[in-house]
PDB file of N, CA, C, O and CB in Angstrom:
ATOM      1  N   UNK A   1      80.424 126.792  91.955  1.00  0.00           N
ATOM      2  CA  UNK A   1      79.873 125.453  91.981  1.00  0.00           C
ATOM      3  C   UNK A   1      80.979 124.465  92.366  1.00  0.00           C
ATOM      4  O   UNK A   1      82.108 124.705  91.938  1.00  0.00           O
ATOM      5  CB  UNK A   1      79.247 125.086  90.608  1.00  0.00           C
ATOM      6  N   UNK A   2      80.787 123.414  93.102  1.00  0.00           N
ATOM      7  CA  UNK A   2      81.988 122.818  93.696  1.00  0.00           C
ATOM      8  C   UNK A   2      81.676 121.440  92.412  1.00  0.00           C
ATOM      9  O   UNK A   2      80.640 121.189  91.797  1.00  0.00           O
ATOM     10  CB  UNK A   2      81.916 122.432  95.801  1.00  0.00           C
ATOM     11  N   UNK A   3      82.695 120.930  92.376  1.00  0.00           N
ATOM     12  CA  UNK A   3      83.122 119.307  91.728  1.00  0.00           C
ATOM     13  C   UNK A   3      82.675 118.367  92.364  1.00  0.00           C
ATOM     14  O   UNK A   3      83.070 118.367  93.529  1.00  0.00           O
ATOM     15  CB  UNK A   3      84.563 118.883  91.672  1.00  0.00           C
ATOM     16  N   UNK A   4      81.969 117.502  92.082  1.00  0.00           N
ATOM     17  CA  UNK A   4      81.150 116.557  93.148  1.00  0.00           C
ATOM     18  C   UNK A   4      81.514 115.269  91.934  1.00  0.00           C
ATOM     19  O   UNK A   4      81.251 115.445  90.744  1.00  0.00           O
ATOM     20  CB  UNK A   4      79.020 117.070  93.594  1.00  0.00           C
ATOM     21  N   UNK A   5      82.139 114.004  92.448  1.00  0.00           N
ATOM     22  CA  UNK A   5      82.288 112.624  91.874  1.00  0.00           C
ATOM     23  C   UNK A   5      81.758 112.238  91.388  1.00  0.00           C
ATOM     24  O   UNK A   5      80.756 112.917  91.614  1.00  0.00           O
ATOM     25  CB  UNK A   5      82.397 111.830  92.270  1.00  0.00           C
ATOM     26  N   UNK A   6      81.370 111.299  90.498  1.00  0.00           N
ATOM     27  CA  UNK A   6      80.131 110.520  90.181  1.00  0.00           C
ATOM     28  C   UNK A   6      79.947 109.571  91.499  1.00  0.00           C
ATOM     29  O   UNK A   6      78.829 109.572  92.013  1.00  0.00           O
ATOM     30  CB  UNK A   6      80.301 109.606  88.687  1.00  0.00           C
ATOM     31  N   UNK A   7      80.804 108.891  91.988  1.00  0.00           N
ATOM     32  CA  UNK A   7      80.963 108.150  93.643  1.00  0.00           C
ATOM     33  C   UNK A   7      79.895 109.109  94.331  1.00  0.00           C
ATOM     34  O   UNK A   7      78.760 108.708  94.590  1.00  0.00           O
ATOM     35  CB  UNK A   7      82.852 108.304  94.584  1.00  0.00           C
ATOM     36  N   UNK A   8      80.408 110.641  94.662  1.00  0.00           N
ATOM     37  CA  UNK A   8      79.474 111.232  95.634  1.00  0.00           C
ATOM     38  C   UNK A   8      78.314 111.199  95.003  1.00  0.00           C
ATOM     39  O   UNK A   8      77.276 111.006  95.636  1.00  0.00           O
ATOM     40  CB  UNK A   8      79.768 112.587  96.109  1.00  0.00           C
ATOM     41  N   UNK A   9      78.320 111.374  93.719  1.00  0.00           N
ATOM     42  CA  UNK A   9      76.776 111.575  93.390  1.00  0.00           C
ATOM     43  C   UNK A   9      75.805 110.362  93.298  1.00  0.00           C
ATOM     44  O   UNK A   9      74.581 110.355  93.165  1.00  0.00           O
ATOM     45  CB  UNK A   9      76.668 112.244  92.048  1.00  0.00           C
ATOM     46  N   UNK A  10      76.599 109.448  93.393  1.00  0.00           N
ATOM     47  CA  UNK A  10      76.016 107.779  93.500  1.00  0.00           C
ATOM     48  C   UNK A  10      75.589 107.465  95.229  1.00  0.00           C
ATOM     49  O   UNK A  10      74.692 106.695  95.571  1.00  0.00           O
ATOM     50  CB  UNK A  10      77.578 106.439  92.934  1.00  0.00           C
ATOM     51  N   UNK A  11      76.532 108.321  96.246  1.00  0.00           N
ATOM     52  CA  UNK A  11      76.206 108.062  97.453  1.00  0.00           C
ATOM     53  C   UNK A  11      74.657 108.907  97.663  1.00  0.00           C
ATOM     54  O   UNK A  11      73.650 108.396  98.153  1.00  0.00           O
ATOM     55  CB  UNK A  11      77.484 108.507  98.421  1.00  0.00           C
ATOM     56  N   UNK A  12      74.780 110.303  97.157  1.00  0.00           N
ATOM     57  CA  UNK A  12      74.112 110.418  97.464  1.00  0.00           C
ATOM     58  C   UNK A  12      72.217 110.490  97.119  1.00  0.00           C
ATOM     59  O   UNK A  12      71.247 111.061  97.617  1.00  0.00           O
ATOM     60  CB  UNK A  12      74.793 110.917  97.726  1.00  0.00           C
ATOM     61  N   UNK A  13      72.483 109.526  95.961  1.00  0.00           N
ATOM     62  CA  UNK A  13      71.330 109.336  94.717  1.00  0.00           C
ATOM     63  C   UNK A  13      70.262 108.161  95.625  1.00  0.00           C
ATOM     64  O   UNK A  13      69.070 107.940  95.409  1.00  0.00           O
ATOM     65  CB  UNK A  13      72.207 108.478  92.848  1.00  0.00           C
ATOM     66  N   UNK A  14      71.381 107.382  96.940  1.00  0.00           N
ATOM     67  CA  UNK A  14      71.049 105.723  97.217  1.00  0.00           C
ATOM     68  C   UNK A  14      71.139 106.055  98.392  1.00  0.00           C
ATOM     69  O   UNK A  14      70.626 105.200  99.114  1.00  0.00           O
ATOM     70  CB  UNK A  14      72.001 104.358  96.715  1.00  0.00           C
ATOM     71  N   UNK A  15      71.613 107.027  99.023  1.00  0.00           N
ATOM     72  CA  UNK A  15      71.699 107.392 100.641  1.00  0.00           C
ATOM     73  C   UNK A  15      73.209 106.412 101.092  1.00  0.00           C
ATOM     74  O   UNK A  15      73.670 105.564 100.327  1.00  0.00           O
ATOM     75  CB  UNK A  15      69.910 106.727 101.687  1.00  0.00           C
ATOM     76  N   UNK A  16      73.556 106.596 101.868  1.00  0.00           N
ATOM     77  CA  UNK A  16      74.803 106.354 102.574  1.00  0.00           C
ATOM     78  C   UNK A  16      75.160 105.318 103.099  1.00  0.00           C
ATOM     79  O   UNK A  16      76.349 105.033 102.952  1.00  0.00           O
ATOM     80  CB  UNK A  16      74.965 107.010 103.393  1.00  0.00           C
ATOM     81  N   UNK A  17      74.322 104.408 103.870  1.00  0.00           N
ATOM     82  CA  UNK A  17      73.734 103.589 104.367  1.00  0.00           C
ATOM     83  C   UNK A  17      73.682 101.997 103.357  1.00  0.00           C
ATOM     84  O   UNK A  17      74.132 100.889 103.648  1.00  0.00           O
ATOM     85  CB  UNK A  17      72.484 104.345 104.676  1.00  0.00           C
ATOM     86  N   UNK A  18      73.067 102.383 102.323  1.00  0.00           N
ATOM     87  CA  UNK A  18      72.858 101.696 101.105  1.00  0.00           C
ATOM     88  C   UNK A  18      74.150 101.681 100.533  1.00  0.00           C
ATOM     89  O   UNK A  18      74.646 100.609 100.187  1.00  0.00           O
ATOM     90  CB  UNK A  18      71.822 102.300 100.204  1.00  0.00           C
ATOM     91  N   UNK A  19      74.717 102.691 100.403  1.00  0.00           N
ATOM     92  CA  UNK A  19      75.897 102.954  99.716  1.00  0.00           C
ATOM     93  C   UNK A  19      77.258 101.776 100.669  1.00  0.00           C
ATOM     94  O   UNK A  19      78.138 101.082 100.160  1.00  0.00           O
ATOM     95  CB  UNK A  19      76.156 104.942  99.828  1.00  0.00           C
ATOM     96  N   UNK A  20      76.982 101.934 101.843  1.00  0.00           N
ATOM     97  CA  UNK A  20      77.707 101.423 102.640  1.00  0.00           C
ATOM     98  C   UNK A  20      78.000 100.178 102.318  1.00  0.00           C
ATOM     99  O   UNK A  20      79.092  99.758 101.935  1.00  0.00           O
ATOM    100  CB  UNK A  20      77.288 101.534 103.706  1.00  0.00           C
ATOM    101  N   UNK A  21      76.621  99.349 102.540  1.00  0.00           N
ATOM    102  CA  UNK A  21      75.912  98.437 102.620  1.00  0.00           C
ATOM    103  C   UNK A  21      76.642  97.583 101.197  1.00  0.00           C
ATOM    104  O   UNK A  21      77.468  96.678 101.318  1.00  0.00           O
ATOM    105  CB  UNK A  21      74.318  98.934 102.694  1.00  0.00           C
ATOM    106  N   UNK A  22      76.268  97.962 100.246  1.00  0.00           N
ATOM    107  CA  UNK A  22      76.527  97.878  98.411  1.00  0.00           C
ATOM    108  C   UNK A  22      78.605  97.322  98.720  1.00  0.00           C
ATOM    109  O   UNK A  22      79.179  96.240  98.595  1.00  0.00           O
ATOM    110  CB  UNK A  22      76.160 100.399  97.184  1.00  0.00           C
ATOM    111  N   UNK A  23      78.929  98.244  98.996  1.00  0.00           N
ATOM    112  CA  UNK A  23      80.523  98.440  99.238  1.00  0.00           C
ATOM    113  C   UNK A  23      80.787  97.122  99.424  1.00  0.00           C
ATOM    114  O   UNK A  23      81.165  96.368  98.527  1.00  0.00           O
ATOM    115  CB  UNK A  23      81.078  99.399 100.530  1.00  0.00           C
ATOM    116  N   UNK A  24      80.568  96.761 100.763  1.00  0.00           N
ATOM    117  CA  UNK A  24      80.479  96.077 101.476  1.00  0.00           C
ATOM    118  C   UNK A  24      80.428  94.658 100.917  1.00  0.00           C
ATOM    119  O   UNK A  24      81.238  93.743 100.763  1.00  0.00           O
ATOM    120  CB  UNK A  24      79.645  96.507 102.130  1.00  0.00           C
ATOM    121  N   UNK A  25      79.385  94.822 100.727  1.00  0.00           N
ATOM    122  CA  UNK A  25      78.768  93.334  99.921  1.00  0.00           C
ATOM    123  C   UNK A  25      79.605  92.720  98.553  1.00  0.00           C
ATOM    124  O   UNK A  25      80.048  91.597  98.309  1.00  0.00           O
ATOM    125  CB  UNK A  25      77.067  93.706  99.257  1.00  0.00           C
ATOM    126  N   UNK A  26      79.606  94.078  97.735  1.00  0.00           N
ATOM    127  CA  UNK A  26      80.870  94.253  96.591  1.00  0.00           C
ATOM    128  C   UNK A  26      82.283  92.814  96.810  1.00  0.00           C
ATOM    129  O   UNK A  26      82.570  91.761  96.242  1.00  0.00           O
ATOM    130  CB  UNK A  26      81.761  96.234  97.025  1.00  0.00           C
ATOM    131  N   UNK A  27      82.919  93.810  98.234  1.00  0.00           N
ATOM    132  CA  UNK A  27      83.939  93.666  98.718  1.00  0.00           C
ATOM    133  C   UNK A  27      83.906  92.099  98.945  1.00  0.00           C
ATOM    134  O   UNK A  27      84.945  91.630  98.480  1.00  0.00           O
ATOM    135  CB  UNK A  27      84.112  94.575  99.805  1.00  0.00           C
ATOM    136  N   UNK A  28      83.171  91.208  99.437  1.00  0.00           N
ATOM    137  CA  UNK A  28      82.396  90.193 100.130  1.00  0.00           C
ATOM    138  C   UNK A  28      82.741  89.415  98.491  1.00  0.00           C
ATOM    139  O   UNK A  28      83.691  88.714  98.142  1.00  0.00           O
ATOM    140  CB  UNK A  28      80.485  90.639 100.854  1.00  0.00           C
ATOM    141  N   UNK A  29      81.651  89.846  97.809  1.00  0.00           N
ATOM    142  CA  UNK A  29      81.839  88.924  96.466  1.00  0.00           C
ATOM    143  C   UNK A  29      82.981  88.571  95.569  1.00  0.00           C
ATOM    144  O   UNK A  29      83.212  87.548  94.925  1.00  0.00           O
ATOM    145  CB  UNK A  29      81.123  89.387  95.612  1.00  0.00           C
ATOM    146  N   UNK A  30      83.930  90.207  95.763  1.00  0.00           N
ATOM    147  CA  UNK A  30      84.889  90.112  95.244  1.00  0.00           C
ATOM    148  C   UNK A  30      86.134  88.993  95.573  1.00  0.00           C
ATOM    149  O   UNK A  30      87.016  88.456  94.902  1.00  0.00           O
ATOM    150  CB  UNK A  30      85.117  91.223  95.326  1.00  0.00           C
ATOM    151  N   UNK A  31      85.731  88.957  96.878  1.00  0.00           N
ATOM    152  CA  UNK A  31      86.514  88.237  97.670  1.00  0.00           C
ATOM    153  C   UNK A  31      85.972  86.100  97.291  1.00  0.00           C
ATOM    154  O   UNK A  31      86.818  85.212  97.179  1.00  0.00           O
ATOM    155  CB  UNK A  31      86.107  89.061  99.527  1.00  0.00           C
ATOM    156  N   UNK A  32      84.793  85.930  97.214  1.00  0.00           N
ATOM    157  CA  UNK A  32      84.459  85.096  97.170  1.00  0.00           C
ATOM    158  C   UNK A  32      85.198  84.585  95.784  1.00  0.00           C
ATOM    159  O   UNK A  32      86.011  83.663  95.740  1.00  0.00           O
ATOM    160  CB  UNK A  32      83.210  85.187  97.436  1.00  0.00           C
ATOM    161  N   UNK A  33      84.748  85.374  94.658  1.00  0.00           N
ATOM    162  CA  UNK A  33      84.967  84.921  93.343  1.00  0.00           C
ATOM    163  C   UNK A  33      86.830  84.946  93.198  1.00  0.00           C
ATOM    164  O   UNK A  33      87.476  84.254  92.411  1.00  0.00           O
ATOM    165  CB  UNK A  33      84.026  86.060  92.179  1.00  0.00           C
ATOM    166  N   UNK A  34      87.205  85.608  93.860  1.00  0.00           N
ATOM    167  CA  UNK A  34      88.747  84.997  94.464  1.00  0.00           C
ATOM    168  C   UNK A  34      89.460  83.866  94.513  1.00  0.00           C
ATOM    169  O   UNK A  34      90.363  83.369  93.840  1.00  0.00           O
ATOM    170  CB  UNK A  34      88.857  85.054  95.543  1.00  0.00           C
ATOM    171  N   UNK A  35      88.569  83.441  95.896  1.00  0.00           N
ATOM    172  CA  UNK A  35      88.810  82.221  96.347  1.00  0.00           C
ATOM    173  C   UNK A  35      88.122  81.168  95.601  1.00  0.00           C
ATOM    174  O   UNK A  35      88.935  80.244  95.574  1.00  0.00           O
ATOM    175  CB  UNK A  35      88.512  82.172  97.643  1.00  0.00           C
ATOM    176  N   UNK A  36      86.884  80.743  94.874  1.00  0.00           N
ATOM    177  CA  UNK A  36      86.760  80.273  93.910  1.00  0.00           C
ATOM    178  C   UNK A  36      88.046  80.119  92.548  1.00  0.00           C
ATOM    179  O   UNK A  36      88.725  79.158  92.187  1.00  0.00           O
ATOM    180  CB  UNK A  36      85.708  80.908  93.736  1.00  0.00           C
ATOM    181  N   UNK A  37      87.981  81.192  92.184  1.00  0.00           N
ATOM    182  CA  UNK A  37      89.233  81.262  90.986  1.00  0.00           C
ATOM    183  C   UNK A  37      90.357  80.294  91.268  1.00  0.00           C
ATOM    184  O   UNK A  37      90.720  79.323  90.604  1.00  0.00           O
ATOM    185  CB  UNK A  37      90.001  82.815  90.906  1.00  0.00           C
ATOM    186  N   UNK A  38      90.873  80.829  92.522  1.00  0.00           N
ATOM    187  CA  UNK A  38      92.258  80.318  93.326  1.00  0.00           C
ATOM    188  C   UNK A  38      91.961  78.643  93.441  1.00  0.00           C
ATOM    189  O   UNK A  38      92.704  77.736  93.067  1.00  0.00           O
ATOM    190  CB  UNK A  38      92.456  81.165  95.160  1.00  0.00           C
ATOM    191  N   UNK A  39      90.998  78.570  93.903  1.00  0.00           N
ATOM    192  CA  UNK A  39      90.682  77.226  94.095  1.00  0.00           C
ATOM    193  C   UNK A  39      90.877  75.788  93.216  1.00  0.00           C
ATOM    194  O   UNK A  39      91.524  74.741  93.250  1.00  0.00           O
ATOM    195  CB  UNK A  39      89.548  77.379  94.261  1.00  0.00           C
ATOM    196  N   UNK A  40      89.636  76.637  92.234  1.00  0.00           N
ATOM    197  CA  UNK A  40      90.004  76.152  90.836  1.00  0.00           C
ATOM    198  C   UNK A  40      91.434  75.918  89.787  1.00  0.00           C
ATOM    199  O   UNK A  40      91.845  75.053  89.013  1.00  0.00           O
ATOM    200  CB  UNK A  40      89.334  76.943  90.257  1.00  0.00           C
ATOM    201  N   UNK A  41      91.789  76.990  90.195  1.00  0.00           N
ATOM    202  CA  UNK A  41      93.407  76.865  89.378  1.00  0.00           C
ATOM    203  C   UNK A  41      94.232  75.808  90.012  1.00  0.00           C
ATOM    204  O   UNK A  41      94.987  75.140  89.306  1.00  0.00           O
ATOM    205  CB  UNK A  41      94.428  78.356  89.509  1.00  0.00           C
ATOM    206  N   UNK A  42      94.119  75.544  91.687  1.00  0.00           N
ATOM    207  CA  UNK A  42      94.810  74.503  92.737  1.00  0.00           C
ATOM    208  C   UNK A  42      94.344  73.454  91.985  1.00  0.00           C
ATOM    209  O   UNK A  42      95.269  72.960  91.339  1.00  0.00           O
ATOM    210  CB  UNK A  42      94.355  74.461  94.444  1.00  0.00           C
ATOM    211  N   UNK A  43      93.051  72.788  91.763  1.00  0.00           N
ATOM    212  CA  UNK A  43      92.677  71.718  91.911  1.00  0.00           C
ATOM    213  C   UNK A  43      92.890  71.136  90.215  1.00  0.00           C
ATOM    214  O   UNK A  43      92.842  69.916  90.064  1.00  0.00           O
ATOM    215  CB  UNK A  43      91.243  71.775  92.653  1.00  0.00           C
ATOM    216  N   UNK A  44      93.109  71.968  89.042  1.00  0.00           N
ATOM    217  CA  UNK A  44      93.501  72.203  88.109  1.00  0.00           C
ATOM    218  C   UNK A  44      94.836  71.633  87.820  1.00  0.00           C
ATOM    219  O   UNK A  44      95.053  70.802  86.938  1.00  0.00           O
ATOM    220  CB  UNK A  44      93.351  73.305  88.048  1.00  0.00           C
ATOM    221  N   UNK A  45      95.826  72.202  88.725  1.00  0.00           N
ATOM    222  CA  UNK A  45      97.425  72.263  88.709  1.00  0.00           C
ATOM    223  C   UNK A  45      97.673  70.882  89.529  1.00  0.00           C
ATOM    224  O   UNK A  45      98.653  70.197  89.236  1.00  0.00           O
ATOM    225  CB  UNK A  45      98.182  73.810  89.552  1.00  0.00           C
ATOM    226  N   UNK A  46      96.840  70.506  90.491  1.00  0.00           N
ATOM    227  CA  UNK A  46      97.067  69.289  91.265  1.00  0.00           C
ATOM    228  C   UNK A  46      96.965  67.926  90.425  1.00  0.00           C
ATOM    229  O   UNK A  46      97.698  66.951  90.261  1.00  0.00           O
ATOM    230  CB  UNK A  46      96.040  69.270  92.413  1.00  0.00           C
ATOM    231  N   UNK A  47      95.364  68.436  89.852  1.00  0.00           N
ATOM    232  CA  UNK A  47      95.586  67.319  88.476  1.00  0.00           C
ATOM    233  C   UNK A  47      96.313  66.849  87.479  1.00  0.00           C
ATOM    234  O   UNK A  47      96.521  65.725  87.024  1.00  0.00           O
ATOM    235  CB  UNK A  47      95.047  67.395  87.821  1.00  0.00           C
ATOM    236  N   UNK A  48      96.625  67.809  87.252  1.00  0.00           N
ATOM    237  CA  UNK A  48      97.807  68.046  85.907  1.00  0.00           C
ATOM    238  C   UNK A  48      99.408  67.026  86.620  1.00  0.00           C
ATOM    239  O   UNK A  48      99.901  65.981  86.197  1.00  0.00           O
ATOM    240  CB  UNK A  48      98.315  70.478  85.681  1.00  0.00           C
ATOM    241  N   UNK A  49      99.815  67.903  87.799  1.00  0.00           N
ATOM    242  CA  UNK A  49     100.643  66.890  88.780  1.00  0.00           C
ATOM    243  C   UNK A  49     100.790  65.444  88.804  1.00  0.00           C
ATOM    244  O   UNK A  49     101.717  64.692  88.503  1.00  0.00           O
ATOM    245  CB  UNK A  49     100.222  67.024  89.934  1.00  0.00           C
ATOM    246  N   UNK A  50      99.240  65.214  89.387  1.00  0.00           N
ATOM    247  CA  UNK A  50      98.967  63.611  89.609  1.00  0.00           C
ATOM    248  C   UNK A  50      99.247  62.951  87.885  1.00  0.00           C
ATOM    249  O   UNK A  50     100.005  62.053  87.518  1.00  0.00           O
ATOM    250  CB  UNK A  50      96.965  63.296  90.302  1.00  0.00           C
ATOM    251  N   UNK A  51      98.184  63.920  86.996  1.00  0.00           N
ATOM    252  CA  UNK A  51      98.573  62.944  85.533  1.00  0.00           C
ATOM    253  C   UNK A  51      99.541  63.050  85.270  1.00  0.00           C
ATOM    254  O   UNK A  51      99.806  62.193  84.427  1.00  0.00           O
ATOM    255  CB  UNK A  51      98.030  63.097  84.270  1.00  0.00           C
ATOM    256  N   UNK A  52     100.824  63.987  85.612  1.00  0.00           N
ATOM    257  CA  UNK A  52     101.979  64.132  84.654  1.00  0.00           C
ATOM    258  C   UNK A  52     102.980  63.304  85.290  1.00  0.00           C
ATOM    259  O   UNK A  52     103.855  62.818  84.574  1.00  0.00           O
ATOM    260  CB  UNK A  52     102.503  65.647  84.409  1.00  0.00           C
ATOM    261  N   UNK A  53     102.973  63.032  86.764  1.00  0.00           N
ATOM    262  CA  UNK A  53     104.513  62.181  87.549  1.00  0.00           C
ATOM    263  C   UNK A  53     103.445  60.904  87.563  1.00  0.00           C
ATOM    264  O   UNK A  53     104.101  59.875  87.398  1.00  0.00           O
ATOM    265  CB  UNK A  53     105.387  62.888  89.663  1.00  0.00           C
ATOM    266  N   UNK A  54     102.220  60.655  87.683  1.00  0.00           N
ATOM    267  CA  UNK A  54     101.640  59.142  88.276  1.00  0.00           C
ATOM    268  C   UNK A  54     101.681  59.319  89.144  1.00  0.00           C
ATOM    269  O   UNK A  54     102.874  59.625  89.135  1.00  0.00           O
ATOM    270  CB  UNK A  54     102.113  57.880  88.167  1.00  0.00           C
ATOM    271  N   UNK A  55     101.409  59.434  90.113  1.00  0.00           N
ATOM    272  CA  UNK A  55     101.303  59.438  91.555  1.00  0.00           C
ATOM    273  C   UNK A  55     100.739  57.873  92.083  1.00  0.00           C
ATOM    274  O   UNK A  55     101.223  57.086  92.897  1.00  0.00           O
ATOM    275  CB  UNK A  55     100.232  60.728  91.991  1.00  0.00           C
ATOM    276  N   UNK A  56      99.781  57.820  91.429  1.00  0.00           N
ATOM    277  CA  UNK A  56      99.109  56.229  91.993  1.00  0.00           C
ATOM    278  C   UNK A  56      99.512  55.453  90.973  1.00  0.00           C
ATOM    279  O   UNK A  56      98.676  54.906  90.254  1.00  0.00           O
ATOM    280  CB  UNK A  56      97.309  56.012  92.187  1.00  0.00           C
ATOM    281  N   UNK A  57     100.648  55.325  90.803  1.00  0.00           N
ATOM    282  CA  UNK A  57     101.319  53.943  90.182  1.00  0.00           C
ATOM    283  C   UNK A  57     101.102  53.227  90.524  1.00  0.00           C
ATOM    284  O   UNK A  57     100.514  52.335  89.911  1.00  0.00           O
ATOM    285  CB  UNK A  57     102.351  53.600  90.099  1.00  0.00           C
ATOM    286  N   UNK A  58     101.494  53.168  91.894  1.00  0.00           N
ATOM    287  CA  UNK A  58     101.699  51.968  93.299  1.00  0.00           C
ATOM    288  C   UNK A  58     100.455  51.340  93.944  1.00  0.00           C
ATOM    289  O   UNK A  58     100.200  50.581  94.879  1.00  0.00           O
ATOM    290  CB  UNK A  58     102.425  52.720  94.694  1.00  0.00           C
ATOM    291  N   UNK A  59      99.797  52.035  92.979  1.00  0.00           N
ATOM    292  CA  UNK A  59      98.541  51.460  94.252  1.00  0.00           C
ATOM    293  C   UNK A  59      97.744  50.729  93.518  1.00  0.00           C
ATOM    294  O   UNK A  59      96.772  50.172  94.028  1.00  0.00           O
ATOM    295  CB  UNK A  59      97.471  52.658  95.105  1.00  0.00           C
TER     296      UNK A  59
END
């Protein structure tokens, strides 16, 4: 009897295609909720900046 993954056995429970597809999309979100995160922490740290030196003293 050969060793088969739970991965292979997930590819082949959903077909390949699907499986592809899933990856894919995964990859896509993972990426999104990323750049969200990242974003957030910038606009976070920028604030913190502006309140901590004053920046618009002058204005």
């Amino acid at each position: 009897m050969t060793y088969t993954s739970l991965k292979e056995k997930h590819k082949s429970r959903i077909g390949r295609k699907d499986f592809k597809r899933n990856s894919r999309a995964k990859r896509t979100e993972h990426f999104a909720n990323s750049l969200v995160f990242v974003s957030m922490l910038g606009s976070v740290a920028l604030g913190f900046l502006i309140y901590k030196y004053n920046f618009f003293k002058f204005i």
